[in-house]
Backbone bond lengths (Angstrom), bond angles and torsions (degrees), N, CA, C in turn:
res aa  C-N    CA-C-N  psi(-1)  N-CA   C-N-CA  omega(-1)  CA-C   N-CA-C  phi
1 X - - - 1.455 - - 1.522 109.09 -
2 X 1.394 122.78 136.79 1.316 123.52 -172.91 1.547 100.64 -102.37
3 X 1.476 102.45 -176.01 1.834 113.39 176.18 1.425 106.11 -88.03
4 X 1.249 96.45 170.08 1.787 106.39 -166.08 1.699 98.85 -83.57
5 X 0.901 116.04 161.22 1.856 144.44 175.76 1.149 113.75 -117.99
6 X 1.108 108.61 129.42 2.059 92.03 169.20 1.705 88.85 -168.28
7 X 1.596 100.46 138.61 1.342 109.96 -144.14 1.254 114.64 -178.39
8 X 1.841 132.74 -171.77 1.591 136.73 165.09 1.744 81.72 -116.86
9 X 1.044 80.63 176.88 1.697 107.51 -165.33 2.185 90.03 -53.54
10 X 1.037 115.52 158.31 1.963 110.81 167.95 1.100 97.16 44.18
11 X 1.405 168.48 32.27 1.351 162.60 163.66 1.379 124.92 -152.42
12 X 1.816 111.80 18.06 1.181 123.50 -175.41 1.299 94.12 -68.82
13 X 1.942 125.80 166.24 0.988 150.87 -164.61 1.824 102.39 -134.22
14 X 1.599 91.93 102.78 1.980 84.66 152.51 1.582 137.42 -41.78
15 X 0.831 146.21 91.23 1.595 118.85 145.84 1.475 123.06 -72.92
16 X 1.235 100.11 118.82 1.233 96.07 -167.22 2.112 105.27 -102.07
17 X 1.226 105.64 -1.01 1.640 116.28 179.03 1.137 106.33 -72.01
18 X 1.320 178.62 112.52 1.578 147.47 70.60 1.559 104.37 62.54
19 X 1.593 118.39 87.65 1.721 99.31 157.86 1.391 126.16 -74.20
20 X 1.340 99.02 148.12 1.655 96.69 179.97 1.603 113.52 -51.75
21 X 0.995 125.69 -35.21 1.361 131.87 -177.26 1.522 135.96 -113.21
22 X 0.918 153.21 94.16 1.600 154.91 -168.88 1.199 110.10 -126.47
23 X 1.187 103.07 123.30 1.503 124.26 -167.09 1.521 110.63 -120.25
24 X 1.617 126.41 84.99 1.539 108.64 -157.65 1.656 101.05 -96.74
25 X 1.146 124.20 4.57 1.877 128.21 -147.85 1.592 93.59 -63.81
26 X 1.417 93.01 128.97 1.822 94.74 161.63 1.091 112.35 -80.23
27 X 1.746 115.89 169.87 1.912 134.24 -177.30 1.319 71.92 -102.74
28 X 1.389 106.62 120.24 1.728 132.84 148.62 1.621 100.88 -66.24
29 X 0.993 123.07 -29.07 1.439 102.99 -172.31 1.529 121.28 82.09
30 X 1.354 98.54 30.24 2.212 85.58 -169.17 1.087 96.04 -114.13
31 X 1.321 119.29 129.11 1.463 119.25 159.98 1.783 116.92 -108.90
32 X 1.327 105.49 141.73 1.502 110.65 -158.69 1.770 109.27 -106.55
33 X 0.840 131.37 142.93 1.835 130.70 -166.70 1.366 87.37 -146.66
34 X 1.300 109.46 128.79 1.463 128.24 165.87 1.616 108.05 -114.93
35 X 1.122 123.33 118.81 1.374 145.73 137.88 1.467 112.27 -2.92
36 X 1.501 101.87 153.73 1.798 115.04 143.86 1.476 114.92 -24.33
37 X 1.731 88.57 -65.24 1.686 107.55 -139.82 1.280 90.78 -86.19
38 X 1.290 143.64 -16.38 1.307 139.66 172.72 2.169 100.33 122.75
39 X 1.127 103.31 -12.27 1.552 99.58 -175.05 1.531 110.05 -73.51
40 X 1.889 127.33 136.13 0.886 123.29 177.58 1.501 132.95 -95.43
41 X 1.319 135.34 175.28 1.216 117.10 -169.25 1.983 91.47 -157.23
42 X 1.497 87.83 111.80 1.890 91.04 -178.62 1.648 102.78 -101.74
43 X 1.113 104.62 144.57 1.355 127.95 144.54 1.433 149.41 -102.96
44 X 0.980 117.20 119.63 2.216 112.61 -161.82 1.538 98.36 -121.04
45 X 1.324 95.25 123.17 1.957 109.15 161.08 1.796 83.54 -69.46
46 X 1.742 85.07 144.87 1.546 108.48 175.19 0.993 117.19 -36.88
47 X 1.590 107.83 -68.06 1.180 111.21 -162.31 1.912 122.96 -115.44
48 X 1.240 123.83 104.09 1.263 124.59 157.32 1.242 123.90 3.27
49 X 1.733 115.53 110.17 1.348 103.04 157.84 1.295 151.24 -144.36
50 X 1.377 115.22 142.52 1.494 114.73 -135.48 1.774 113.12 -75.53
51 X 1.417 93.56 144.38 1.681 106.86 -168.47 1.781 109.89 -124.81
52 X 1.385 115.13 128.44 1.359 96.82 -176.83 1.532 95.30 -135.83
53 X 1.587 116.17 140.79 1.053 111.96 177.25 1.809 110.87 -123.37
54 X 1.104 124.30 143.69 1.632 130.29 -146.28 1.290 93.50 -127.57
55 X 1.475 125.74 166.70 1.716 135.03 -169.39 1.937 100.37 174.07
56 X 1.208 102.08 103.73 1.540 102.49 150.77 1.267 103.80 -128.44
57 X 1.816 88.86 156.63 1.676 116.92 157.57 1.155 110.01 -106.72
58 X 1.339 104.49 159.64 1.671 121.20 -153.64 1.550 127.97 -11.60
59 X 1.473 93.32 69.73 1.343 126.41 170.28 2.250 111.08 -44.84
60 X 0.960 108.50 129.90 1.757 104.59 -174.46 1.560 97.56 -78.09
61 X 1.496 100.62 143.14 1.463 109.79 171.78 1.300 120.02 -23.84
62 X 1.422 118.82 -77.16 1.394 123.37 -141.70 2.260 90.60 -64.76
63 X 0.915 115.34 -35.04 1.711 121.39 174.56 1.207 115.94 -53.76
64 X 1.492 107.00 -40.57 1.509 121.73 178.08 1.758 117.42 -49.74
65 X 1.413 89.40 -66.74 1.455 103.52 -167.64 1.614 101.97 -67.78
66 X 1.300 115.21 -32.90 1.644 115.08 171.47 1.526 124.95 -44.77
67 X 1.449 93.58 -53.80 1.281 103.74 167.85 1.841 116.89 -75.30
68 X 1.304 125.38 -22.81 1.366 114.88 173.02 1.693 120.51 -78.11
69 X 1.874 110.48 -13.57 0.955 103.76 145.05 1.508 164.05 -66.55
70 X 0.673 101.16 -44.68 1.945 142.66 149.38 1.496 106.63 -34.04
71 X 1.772 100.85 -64.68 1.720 93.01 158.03 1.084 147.73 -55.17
72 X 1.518 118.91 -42.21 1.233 143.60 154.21 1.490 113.96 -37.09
73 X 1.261 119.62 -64.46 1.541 152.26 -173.15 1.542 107.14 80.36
74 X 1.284 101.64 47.66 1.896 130.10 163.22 1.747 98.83 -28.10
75 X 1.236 95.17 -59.84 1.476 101.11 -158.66 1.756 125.97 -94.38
76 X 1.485 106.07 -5.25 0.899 100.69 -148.89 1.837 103.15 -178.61
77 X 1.543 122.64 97.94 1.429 106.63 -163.64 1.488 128.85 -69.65
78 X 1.669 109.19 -19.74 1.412 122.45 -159.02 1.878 92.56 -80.41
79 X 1.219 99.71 -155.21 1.601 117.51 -158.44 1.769 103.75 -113.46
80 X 1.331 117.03 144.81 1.314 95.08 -164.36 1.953 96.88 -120.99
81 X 1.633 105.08 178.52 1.663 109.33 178.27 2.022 99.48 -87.78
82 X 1.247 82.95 151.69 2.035 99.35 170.29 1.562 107.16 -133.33
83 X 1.540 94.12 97.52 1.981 98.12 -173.15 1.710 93.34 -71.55
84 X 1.724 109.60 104.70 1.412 105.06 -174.90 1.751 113.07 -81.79
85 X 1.224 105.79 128.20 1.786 84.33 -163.03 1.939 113.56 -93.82
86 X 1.557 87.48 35.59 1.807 85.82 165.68 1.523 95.04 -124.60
87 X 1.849 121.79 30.41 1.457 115.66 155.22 1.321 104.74 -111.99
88 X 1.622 99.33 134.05 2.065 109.24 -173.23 1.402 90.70 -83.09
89 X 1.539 134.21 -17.73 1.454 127.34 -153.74 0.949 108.07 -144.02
90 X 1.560 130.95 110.11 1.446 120.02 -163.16 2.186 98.02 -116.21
91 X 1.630 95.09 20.04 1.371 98.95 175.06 1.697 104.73 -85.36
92 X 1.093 130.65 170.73 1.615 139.90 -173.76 1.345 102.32 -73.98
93 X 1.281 116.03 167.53 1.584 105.22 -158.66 1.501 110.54 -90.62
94 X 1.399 121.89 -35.52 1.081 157.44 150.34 1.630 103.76 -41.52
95 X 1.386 130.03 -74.78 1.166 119.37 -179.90 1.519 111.33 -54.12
96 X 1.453 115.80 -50.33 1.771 104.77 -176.30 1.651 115.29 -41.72
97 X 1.106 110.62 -44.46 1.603 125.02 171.98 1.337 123.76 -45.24
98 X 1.485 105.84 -38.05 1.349 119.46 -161.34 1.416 133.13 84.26
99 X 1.491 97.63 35.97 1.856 106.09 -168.70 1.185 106.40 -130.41
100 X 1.533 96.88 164.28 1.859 98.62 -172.08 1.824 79.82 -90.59
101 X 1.494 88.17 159.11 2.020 113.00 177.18 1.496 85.62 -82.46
102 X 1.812 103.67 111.69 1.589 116.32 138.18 1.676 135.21 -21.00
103 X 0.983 121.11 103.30 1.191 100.12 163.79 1.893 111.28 97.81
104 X 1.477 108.36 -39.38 1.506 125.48 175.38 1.656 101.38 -46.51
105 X 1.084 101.57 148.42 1.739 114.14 161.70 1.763 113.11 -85.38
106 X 1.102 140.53 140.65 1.149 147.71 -176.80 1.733 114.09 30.01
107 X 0.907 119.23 -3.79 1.595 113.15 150.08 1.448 146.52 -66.40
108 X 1.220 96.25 86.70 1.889 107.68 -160.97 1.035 86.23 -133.56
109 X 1.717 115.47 -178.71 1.423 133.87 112.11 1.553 95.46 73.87
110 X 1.739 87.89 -126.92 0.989 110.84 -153.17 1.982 110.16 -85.79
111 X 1.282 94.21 7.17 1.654 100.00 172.77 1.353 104.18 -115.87
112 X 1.418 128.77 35.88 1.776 147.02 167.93 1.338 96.89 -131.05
113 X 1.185 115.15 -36.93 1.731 109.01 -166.53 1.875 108.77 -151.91
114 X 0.714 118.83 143.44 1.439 134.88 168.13 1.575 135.75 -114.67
115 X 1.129 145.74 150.65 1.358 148.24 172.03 1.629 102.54 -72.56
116 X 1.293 139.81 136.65 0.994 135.28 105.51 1.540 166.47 12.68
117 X 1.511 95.65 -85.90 1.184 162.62 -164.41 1.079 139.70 -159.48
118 X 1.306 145.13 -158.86 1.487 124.27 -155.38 1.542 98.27 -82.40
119 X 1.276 127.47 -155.05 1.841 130.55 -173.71 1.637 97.98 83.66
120 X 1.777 84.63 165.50 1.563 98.37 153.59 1.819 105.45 -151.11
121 X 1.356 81.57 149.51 1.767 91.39 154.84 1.324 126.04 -94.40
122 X 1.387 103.20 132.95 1.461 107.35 178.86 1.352 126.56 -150.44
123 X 1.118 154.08 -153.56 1.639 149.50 -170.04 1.401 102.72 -120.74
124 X 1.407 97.32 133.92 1.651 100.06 174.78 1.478 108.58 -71.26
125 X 1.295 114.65 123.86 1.708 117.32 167.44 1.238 99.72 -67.74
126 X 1.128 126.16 -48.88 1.649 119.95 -177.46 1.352 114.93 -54.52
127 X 1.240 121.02 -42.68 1.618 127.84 162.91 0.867 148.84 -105.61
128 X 1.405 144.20 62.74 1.481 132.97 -103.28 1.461 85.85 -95.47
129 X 1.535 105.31 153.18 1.843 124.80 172.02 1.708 95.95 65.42
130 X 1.554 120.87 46.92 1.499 136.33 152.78 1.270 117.16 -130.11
131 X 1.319 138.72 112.92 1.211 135.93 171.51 1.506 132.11 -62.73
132 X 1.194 127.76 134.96 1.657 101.10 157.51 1.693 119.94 -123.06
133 X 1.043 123.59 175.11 1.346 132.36 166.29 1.662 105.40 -85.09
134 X 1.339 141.58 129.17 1.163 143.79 122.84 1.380 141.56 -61.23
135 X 1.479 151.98 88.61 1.209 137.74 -130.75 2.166 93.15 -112.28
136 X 0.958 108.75 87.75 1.213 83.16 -178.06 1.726 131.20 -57.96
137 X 1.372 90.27 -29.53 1.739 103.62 175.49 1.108 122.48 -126.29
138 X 1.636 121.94 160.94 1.749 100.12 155.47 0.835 130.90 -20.42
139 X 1.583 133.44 -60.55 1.375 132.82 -144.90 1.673 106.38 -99.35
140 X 1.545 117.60 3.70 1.495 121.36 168.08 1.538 124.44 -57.15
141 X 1.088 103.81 98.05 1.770 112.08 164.94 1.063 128.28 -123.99
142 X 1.376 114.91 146.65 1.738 142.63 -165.34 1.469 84.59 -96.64
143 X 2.089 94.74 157.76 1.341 107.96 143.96 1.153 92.13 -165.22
144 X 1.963 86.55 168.01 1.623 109.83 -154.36 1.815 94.76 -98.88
145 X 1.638 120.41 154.06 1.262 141.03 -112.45 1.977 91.32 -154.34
146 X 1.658 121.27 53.22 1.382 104.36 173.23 1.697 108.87 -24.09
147 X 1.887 103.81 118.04 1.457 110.91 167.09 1.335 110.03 -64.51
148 X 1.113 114.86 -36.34 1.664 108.50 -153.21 1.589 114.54 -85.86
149 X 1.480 119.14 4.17 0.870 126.31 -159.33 1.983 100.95 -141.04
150 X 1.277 94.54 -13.02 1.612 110.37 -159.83 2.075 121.91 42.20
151 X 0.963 72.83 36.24 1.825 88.27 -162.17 1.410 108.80 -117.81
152 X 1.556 121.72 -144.15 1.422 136.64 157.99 1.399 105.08 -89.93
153 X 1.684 98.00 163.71 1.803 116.12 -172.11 1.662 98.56 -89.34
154 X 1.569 105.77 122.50 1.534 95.02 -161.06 1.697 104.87 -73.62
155 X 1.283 130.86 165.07 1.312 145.63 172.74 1.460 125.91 -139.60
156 X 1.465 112.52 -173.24 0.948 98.84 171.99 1.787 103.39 -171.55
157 X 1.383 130.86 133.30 1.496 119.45 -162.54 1.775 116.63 -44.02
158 X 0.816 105.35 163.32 1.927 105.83 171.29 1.252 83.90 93.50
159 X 1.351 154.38 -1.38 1.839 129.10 -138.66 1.859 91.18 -119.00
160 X 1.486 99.88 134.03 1.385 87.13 162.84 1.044 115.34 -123.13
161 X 1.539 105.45 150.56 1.720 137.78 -143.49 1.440 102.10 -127.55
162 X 1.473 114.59 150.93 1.202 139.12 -154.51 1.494 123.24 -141.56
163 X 1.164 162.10 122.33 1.216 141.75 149.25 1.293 135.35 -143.59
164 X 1.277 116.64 128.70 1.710 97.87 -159.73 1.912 100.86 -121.13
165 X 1.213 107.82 126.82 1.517 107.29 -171.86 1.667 109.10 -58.75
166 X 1.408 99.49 165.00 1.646 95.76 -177.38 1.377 109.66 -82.30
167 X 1.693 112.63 171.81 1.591 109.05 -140.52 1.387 105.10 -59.51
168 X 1.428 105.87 -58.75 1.577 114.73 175.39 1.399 121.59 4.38
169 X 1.797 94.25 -77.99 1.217 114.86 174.79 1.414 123.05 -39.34
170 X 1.053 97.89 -89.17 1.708 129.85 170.30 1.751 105.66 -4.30
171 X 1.512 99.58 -57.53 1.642 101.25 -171.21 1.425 111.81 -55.14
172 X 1.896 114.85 -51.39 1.164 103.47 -179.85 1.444 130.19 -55.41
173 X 1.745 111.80 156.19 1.743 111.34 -144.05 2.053 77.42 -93.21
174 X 1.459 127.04 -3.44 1.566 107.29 -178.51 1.580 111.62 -71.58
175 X 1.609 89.22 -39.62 2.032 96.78 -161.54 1.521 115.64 -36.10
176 X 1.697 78.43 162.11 1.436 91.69 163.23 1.339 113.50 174.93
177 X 1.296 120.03 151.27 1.503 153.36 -149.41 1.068 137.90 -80.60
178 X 1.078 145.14 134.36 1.918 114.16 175.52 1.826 91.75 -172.96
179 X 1.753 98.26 157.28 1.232 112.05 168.52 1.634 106.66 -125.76
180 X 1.188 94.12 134.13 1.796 110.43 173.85 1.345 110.50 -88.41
181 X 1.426 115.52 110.08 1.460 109.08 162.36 1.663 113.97 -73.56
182 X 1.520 122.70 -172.78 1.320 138.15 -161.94 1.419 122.22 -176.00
183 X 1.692 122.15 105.61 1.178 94.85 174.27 1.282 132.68 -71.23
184 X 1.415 117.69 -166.63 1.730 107.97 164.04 1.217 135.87 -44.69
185 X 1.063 102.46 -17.18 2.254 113.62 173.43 1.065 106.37 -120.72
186 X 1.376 106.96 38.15 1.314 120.14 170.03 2.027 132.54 27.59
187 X 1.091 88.32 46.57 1.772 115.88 161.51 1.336 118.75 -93.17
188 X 1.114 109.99 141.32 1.500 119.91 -175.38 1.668 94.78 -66.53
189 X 1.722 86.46 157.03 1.446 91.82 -163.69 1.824 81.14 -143.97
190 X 1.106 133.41 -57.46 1.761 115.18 166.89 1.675 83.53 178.78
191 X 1.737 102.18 167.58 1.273 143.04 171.18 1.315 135.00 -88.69
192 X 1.556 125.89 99.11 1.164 122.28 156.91 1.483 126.50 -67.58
193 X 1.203 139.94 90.55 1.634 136.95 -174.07 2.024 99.93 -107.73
194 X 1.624 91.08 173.21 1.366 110.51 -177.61 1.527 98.56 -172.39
195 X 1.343 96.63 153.18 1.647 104.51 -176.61 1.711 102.80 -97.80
196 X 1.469 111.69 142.50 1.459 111.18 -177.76 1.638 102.17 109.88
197 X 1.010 118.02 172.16 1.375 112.88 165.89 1.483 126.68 -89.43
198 X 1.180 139.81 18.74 1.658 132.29 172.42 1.540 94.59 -115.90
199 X 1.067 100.26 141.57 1.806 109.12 163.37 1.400 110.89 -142.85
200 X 1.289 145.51 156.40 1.306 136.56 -143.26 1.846 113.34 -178.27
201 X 1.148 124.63 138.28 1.298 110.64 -164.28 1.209 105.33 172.20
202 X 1.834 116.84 171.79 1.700 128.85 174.50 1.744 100.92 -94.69
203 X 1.049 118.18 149.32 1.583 125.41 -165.58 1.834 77.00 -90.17
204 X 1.475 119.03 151.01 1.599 130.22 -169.99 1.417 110.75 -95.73
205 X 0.830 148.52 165.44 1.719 167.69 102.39 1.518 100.25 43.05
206 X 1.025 129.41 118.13 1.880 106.40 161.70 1.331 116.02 86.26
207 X 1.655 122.41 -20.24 1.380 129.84 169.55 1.622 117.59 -64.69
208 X 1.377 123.74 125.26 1.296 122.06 165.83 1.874 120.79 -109.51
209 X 1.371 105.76 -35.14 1.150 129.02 163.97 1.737 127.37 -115.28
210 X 1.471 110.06 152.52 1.477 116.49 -168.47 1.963 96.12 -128.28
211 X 1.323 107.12 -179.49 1.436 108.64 -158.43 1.615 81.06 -175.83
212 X 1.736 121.55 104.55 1.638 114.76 168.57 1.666 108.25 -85.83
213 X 1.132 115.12 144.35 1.473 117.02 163.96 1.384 139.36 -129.12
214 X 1.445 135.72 146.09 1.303 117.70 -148.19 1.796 104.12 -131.66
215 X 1.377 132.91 121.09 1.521 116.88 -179.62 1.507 95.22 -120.94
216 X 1.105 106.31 140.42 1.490 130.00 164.05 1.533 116.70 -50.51
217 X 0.872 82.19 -77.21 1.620 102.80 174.82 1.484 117.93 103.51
218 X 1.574 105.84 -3.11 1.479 117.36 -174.67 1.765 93.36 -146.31
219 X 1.388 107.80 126.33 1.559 118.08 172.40 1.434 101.98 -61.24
220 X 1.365 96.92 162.10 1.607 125.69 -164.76 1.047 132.68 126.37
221 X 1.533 147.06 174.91 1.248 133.13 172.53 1.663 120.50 -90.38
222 X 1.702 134.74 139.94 0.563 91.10 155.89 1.587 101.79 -148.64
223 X 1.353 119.67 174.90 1.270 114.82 -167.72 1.656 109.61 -80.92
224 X 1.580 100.88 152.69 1.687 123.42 -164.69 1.719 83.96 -79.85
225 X 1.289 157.43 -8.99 1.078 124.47 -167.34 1.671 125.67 -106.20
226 X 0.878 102.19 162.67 1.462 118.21 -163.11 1.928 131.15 72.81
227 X 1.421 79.51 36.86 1.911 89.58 159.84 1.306 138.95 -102.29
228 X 0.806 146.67 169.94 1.540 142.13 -140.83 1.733 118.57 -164.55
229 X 1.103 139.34 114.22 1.191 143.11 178.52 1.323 107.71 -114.64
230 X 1.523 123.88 137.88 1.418 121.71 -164.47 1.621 112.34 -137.76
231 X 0.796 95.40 141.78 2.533 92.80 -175.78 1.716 79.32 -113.64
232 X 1.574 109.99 131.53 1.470 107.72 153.10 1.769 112.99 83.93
233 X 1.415 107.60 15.59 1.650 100.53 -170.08 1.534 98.69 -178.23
234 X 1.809 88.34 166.93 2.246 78.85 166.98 1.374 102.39 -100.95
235 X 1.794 103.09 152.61 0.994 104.60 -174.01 1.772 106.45 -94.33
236 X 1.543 83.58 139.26 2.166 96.83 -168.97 1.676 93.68 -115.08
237 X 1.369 89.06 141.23 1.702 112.64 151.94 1.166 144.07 -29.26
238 X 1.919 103.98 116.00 2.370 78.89 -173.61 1.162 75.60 85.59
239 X 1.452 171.93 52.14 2.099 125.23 136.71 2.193 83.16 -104.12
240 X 1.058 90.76 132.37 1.552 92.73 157.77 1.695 120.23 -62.30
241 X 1.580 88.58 147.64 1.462 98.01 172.27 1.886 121.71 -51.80
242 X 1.205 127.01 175.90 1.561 112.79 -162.67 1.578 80.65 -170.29
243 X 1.527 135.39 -25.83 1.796 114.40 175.20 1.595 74.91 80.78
244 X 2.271 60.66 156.82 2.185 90.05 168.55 1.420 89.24 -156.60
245 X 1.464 115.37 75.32 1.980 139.70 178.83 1.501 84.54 -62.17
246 X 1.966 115.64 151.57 1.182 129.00 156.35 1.798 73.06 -77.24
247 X 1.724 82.26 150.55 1.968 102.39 158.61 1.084 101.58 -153.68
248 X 1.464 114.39 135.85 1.381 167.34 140.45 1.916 106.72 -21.58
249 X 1.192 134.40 128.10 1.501 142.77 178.93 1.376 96.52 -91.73
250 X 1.423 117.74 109.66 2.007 107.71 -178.55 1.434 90.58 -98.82
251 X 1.488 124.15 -51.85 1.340 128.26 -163.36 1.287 130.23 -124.06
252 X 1.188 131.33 110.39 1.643 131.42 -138.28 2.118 90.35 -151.21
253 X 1.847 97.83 131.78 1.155 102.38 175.43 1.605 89.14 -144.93
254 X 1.774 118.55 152.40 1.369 142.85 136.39 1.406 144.87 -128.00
255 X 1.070 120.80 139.57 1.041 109.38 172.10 1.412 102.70 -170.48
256 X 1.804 90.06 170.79 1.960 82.23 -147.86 1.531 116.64 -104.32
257 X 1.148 111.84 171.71 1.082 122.40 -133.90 1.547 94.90 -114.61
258 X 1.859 106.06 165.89 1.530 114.37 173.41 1.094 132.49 -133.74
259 X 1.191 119.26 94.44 2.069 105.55 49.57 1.577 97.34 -108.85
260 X 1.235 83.74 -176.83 1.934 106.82 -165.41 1.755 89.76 -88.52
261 X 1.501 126.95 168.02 1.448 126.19 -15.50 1.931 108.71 -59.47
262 X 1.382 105.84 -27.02 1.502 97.85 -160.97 1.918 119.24 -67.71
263 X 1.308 101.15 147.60 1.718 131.71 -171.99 1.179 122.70 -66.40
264 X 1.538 113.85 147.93 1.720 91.30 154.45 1.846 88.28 -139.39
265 X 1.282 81.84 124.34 1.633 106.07 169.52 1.386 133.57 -105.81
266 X 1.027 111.04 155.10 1.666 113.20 177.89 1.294 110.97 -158.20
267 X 1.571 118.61 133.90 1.462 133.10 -160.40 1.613 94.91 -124.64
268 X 1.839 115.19 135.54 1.333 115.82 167.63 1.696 86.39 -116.71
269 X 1.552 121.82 120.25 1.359 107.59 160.61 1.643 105.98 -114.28
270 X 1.440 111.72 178.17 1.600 115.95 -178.85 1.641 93.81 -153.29
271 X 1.430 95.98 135.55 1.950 113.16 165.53 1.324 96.50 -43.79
272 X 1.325 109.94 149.45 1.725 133.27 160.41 1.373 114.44 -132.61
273 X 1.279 120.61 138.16 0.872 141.33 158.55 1.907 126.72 -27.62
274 X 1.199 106.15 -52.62 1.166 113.96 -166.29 2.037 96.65 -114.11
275 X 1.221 87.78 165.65 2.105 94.49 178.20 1.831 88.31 -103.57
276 X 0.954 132.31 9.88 1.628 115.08 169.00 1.573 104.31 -126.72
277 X 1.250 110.75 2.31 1.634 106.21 171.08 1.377 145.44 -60.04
């Protein structure tokens, strides 16, 4: 398990301390109404959303002020990523699986995953709301599609990166792997690959965004599930998806600590909707 990040895309910030407190529990969203007669009746927004609440003691300067920026939004007005490092899967939960999001508006397919190169993605008729990859050729490769952002998986250099293709893939003895870096205007910036399904590595110099990709290496269909993208660890088989939401700072306290220079901080953030929120 690695240390937490929390940051804009290329300008994330280590913590490298242990807070005393981490609070990762999502708002299920249910609200409960009880009756006359005593019978209840719940209601749930679709989709879960994630809340994390943060706490150090005598946090070291230079962490301090990182984090009092960020709160502030000194640098930067929109909402920023927190690579939380007790998530093995920072792919959508739904996408790790290989499924289109229930209920979502335009989140399917081809806005989880994209072609490359030759192939297509498409829906299993045999299974409805399962995707697969089609590889028509060797040289057919997929890539994975940050949901929460509909964009690239944000990063930032120093970061180590992980990715292990979904199982399908993975087994065959052709595959193989790779991560696309990106700078901030999102141009390719170079390729970490490996043959097999795991590939693994430090995000480079100049990188702000990443892009994982997966080739068969042998045509056929095969199914999107069981892949894994990881910040801070290797990424293993089977871990459910866990998202990487921009979030929003609602509740932020300091004050200092003993002895001085060092902090004691505490961060309330919440998922948002939007990357400029």
């Amino acid at each position: 398990m690695g240390n937490l990040w929390i940051g804009p895309p290329g300008a994330m910030v280590e913590i490298d301390q242990a807070a005393k407190s981490f609070d990762r529990t999502a708002d299920l969203g249910i609200s409960e109404y009880k009756s006359i007669g005593g019978r209840a009746t719940l209601t749930r927004n679709l989709s879960p959303v994630r809340r994390l609440k943060l706490a150090w003691d005598l946090l070291a300067p230079a962490h301090a002020r990182a984090l009092d920026r960020i709160a502030r939004r000194v640098d930067r007005p929109g909402p920023v990523f927190v690579v939380d490092p007790a998530a093995g899967n920072v792919l959508a939960p739904a996408q790790a699986a290989g499924l289109g999001v229930a209920g979502a508006t335009g989140i399917t397919g081809l806005t989880q995953w994209f072609k490359v190169t030759t192939g297509t993605v498409t829906e299993n008729t045999g299974t409805p709301g399962t995707y697969l990859f089609t590889a028509a050729d060797t040289t057919s490769l997929v890539a994975w599609r940050c949901v929460d952002t509909v964009g690239n998986f944000p990063a930032t250099p120093g970061l180590q990166v992980s990715f292990r293709a979904p199982t399908a893939i993975a087994a065959i003895g052709t595959a193989g792997v790779g991560i696309d870096f990106k700078k901030a205007d999102g141009t390719y910036l170079s390729t970490l690959s490996a043959t097999g399904g795991l590939v693994s590595g430090t995000v480079p110099a100049n990188a702000a965004y990443l892009t994982p990709t997966a080739k068969p290496g042998t045509a056929g269909a095969y199914s999107l599930a069981g892949a894994c993208l990881t910040y801070g660890g290797t990424a293993e088989n089977g871990v459910p998806g866990d998202g990487l939401p921009p979030m929003s700072v609602t509740g932020y306290t300091d004050a200092p600590g003993r002895p001085l220079p060092y902090r004691t901080i505490s961060l309330d953030l919440v998922e948002v909707s939007s990357a400029t929120g």
